[in-house]
C-alpha positions as CSV (number, residue, x, y, z in Angstrom):
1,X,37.4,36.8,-38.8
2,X,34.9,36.5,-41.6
3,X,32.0,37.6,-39.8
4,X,33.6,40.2,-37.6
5,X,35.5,41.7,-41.1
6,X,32.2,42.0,-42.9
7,X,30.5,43.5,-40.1
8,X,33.1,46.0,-40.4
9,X,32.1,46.7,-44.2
10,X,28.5,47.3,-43.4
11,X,29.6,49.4,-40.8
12,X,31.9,51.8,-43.3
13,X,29.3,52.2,-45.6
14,X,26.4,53.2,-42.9
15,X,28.6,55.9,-41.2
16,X,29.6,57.3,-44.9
17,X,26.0,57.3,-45.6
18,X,25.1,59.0,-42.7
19,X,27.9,60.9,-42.2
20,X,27.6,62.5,-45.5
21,X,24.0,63.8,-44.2
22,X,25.9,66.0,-41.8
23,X,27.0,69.7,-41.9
24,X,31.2,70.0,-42.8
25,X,33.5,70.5,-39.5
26,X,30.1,70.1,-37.3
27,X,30.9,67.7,-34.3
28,X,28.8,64.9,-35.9
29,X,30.7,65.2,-38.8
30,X,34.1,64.9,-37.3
31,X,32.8,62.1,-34.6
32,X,31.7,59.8,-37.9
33,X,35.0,60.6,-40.0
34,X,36.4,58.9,-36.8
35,X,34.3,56.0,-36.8
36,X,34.4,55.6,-40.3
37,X,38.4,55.5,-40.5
38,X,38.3,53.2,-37.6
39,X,36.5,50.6,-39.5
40,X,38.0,51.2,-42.6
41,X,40.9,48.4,-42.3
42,X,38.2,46.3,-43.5
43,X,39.5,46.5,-47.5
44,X,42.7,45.7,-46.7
45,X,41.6,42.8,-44.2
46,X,39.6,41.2,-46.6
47,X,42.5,41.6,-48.9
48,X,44.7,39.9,-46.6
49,X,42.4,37.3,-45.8
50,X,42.1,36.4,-49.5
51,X,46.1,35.8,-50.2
52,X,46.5,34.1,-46.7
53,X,43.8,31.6,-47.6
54,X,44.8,31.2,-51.2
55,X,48.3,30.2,-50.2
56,X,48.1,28.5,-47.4
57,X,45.3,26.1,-49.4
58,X,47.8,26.0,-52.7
59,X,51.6,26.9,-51.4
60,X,52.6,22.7,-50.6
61,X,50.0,21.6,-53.5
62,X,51.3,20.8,-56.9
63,X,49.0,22.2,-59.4
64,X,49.1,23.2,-62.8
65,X,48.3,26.3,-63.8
66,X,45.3,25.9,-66.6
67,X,43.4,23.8,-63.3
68,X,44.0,26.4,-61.3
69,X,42.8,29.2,-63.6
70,X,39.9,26.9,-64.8
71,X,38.5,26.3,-61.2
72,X,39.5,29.7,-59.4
73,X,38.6,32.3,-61.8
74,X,34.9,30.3,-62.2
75,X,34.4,30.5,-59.2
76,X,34.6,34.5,-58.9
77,X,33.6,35.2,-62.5
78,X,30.3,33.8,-62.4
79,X,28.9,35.6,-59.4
80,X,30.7,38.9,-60.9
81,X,28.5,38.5,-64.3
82,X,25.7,37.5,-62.2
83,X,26.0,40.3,-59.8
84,X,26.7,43.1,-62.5
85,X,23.6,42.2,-64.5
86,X,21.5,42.0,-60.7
87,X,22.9,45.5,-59.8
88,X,22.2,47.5,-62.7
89,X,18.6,46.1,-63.3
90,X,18.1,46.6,-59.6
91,X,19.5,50.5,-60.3
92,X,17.1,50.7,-62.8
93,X,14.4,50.6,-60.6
94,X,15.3,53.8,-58.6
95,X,17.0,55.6,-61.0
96,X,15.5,58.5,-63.1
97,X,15.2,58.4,-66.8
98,X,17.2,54.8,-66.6
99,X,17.4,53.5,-70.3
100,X,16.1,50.0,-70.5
101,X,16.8,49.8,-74.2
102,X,18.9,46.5,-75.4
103,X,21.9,48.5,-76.6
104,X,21.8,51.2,-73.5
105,X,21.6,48.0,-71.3
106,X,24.5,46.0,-73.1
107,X,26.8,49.1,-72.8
108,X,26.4,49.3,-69.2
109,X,26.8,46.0,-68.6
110,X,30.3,45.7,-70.9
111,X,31.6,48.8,-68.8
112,X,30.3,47.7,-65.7
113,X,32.6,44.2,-66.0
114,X,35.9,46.0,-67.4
115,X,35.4,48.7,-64.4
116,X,33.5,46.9,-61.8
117,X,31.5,50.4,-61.3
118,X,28.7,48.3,-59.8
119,X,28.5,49.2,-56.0
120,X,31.1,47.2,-54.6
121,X,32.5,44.2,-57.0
122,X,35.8,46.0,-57.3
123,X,36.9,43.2,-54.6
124,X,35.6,40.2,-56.9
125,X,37.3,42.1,-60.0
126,X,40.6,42.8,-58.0
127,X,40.7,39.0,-56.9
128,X,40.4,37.5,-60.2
129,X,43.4,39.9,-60.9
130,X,45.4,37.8,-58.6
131,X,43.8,34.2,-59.5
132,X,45.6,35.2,-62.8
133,X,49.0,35.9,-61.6
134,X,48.4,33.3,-58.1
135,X,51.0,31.0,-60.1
136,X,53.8,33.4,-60.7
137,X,53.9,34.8,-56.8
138,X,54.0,31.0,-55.6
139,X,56.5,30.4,-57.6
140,X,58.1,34.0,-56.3
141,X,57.6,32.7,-53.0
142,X,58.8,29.5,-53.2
143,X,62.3,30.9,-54.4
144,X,62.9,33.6,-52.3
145,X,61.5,31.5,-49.1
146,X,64.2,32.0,-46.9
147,X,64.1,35.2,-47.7
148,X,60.4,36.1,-47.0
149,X,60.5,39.1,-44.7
150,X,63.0,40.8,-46.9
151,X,60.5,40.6,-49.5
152,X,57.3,41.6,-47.1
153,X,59.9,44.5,-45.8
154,X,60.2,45.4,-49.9
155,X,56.1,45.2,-50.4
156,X,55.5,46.5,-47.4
157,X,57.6,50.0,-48.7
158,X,56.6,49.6,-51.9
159,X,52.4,50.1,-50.3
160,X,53.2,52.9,-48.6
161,X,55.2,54.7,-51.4
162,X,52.0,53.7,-53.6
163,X,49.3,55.3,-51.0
164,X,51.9,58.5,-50.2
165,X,51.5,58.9,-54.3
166,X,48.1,58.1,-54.6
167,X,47.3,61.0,-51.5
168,X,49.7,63.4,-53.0
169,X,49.5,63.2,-56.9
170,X,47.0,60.8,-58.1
171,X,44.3,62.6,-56.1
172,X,45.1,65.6,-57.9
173,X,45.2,64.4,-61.3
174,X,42.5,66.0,-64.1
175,X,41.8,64.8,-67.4
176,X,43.6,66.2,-69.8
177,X,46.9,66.3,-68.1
178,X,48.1,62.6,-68.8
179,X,47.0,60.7,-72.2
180,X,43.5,59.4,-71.8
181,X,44.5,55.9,-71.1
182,X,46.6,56.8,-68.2
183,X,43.9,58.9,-66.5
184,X,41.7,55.9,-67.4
185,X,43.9,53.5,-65.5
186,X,44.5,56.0,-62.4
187,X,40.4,56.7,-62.2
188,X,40.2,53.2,-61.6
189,X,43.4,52.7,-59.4
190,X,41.0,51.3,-56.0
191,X,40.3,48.1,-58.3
192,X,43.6,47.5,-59.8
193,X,46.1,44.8,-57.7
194,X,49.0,47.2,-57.1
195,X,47.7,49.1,-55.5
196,X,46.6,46.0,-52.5
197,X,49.9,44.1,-53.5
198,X,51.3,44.1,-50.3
199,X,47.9,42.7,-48.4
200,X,48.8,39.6,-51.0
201,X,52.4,39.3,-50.0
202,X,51.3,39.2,-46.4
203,X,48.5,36.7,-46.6
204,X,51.4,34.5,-48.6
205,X,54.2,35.4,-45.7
206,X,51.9,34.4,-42.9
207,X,50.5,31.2,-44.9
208,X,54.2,30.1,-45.3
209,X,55.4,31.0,-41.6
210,X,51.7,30.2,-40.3
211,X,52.8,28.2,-36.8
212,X,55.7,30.5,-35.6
213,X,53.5,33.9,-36.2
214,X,50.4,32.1,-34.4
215,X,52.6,31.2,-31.5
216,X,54.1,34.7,-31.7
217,X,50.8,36.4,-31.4
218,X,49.6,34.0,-28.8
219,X,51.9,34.7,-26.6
220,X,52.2,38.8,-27.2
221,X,48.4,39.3,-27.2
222,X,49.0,42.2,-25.1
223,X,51.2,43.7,-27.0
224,X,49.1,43.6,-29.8
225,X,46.4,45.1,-28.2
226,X,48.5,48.2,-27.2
227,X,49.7,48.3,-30.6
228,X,46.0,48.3,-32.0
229,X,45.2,51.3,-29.2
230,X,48.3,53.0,-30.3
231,X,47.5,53.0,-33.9
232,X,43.9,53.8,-33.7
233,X,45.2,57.2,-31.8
234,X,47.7,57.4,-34.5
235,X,45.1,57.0,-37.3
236,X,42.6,60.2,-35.9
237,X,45.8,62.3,-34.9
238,X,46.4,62.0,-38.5
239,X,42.7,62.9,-39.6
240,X,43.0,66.2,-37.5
241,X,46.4,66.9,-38.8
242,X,44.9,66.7,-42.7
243,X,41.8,67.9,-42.2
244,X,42.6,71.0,-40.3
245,X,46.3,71.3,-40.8
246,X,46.8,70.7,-44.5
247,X,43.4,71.8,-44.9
248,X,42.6,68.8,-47.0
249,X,39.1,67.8,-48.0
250,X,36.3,65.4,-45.7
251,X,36.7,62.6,-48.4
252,X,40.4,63.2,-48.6
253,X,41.0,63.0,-45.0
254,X,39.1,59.5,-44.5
255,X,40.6,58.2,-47.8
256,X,41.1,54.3,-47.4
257,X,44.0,54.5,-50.2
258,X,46.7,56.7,-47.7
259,X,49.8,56.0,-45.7
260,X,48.5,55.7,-42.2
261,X,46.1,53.0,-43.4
262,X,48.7,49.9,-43.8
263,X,50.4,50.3,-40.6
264,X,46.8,50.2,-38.9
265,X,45.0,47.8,-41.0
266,X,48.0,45.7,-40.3
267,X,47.9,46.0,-36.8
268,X,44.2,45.5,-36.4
269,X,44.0,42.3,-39.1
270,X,46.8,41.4,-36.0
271,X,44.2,41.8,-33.8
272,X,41.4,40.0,-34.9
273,X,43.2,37.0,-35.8
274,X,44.7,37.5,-32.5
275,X,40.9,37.3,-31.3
276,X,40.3,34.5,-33.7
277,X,43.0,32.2,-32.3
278,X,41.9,32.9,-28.9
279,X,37.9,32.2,-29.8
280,X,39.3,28.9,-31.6
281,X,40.3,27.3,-28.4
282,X,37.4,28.6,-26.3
283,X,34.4,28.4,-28.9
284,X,33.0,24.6,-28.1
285,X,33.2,25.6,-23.6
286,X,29.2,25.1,-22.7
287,X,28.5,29.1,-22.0
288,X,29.4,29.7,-25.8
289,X,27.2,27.0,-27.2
290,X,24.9,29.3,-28.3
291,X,27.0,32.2,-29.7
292,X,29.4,29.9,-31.8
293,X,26.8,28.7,-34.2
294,X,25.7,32.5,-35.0
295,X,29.5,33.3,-35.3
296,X,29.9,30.1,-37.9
297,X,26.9,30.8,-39.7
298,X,27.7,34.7,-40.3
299,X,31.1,33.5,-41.5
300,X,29.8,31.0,-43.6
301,X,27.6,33.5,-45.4
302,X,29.9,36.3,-45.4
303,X,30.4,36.1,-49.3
304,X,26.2,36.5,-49.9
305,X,26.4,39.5,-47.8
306,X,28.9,41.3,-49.1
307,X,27.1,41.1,-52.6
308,X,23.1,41.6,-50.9
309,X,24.3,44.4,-48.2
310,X,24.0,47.4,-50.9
311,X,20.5,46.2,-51.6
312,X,19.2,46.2,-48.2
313,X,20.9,49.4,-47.4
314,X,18.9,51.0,-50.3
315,X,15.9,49.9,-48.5
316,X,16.6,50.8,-45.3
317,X,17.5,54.4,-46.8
318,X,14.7,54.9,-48.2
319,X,12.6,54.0,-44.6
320,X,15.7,56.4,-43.2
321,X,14.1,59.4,-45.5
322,X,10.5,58.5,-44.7
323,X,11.0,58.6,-41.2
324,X,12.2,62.5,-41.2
325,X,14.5,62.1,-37.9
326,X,17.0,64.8,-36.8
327,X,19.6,65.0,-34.5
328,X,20.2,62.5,-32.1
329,X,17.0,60.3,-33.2
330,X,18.5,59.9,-37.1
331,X,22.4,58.8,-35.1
332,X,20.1,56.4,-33.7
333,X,19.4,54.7,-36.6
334,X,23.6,53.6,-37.6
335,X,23.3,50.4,-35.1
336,X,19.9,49.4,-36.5
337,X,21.2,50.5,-40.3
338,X,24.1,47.9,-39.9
339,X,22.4,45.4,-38.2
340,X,19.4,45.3,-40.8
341,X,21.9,44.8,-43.1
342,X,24.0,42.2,-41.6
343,X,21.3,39.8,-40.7
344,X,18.8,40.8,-43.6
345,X,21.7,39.8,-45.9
346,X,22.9,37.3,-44.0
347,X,19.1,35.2,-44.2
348,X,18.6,36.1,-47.7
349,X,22.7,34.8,-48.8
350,X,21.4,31.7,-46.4
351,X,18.4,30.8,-48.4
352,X,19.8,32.0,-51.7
353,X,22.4,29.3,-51.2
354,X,19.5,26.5,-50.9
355,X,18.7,26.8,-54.5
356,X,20.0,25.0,-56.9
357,X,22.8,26.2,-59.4
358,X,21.4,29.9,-58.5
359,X,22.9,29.3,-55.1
360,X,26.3,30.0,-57.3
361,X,26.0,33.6,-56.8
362,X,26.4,33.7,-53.1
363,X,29.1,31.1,-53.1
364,X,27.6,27.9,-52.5
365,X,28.1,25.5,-54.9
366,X,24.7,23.2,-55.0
367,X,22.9,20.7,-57.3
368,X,19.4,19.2,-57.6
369,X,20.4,16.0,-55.6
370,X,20.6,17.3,-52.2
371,X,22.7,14.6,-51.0
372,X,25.9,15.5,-53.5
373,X,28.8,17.1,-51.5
374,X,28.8,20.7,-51.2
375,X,31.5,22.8,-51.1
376,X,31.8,26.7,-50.2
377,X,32.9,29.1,-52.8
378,X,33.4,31.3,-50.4
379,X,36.4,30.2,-49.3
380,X,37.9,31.3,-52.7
381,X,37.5,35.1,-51.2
């Protein structure tokens, strides 16, 4: 699920890159809105797959809580320091008039890491949110076991009262019209766990009830197919009903943070670990020999290229302007775009992770003595 889920990130940002190239309401523009909110369950997959892991690894473990904090929230901080500091220094080599003077640079970097402005670490920020209060759900969780899909029902209508508010008020709001703290907290809302809880809640309610869902899926695969279909219609007759009905904006329309969003990311994180199971049992037959190696090795570096992906996509931009295509020709580019990205990322997260203690910010956990065990940070994401 790793590897196809970031696949899917690369994928959102090429189509909004491109797609914000393109004229409003033209057919090229409505046909990449459509792509793009096809693959934009991604957030709240990756969401998902981060409580389902964290819980199913901690929910039967006794732990104390100052361990947990101490070995969790290292793990994430230190590549979110890292990759702040990376990120602006890398900006500043593009950007015009960038101030590299001490106190410019150390006011950047303090407001980068309280508002994780820095491409796309508002994932990294948004987990250690929930390393923090990982104790207090479990222990949630644990009480109110037998009563766990009351309380995914509750989270679940709790999301989707949060997303209806977020498209109809929060959108909306200017400064000026709430106190400044309020506006500061609502700017920021896409990095904030409330406003995910509910992909938490159902990582936890599927890491507790793991073996009955799995053998509920296997056996309904068609049906979750038909519900994916279903809700992927669902999801564009929505986009035409806001775009052209209620006459809301392109960016409004293809928002990630609305209503329709949970029921299909839901659905389709259904579907892939529907997939998943199904590729589990089949992945070691001789005619996959060579693809599951690939598949383990994309998912194994799926962390690294997350955090490299913006940086090859800047490069590949700047070939995309050089280049001077039109029409057709520059659509042509999106599959190359996101492939670039994917393996270019996916080599250089590989070979970061062979260095020694630098291999830390791509998730790999290494030393100089090769022969120490290794363990994958990864797997705290």
């Amino acid at each position: 699920m790793r590897a196809c889920i970031i696949l899917g990130v690369i994928c959102v940002h090429v189509l909004s890159s491109f797609d914000a190239q393109t004229l409003p309401f033209s057919k090229t523009n409505i046909s990449l809105d459509l792509l793009t909110m096809a693959f934009h369950f991604t957030r709240e997959a990756f969401m998902f797959i981060t409580g389902l892991v964290l819980f199913y690894t901690y929910y039967d473990r006794k732990f104390t809580v100052w361990s947990f904090w101490r070995k969790r929230l290292s793990l994430i901080a230190l590549p979110y320091v890292a990759w702040t500091a990376l990120y602006i220094a890398f900006t500043g080599t593009y950007l015009n008039k960038f101030d590299w003077g001490p106190q410019a640079l150390a006011h950047r970097f303090g407001h980068a890491l309280l508002t994780a402005n820095q491409f796309f670490l508002y994932f990294l920020l948004v987990s250690m949110q929930l390393y923090v209060l990982f104790p207090l759900i479990v222990k949630m969780i644990r009480r109110l076991e037998n009563r766990l899909w009351w309380v995914v029902s509750v989270s679940f209508i709790l999301e989707i009262g949060i997303m209806v508010l977020n498209q109809t008020v929060l959108n909306h709001l200017q400064a000026g019209q709430v106190p400044t703290w309020l506006f500061t907290l609502v700017h920021y809302r896409d990095r904030f766990i409330l406003t995910y809880q509910f992909w938490f809640i159902a990582g936890a309610a599927l890491a507790v009830k793991y073996n009955s869902v799995r053998d509920w899926v296997s056996r309904h695969a068609k049906v979750v197919v038909i519900a994916a279909i279903t809700a992927i219609l669902a999801l564009w007759a929505t986009y035409f009903v806001e775009r052209f009905g209620l006459h809301m904006t392109d960016g409004e329309a293809v928002d990630v943070l609305q209503p329709i969003m949970i029921p299909y990311a839901l659905i389709v994180a259904c579907l892939l670990w529907s997939v998943g199971l199904r590729w589990a049992r089949v992945r070691t037959e001789e005619h996959l020999a060579r693809v599951t190696p690939v598949i383990q090795f994309f998912g194994g570096v799926s962390f690294g290229i997350f955090l490299i992906h913006p940086i090859a996509l800047h490069y590949f931009e700047q070939i995309d302007q050089r280049l001077h295509l039109h029409g057709g020709l520059h659509l042509v580019l999106i599959p190359f775009t996101a492939v670039f990205a994917y393996v270019s990322s996916g080599v250089a997260a590989y070979l970061i992770g062979k260095i020694p203690y630098v291999s830390y910010i791509v998730g790999e956990k290494t030393h100089l003595r090769r022969s120490t065990a290794k363990s994958t940070l990864s797997k705290a994401v």
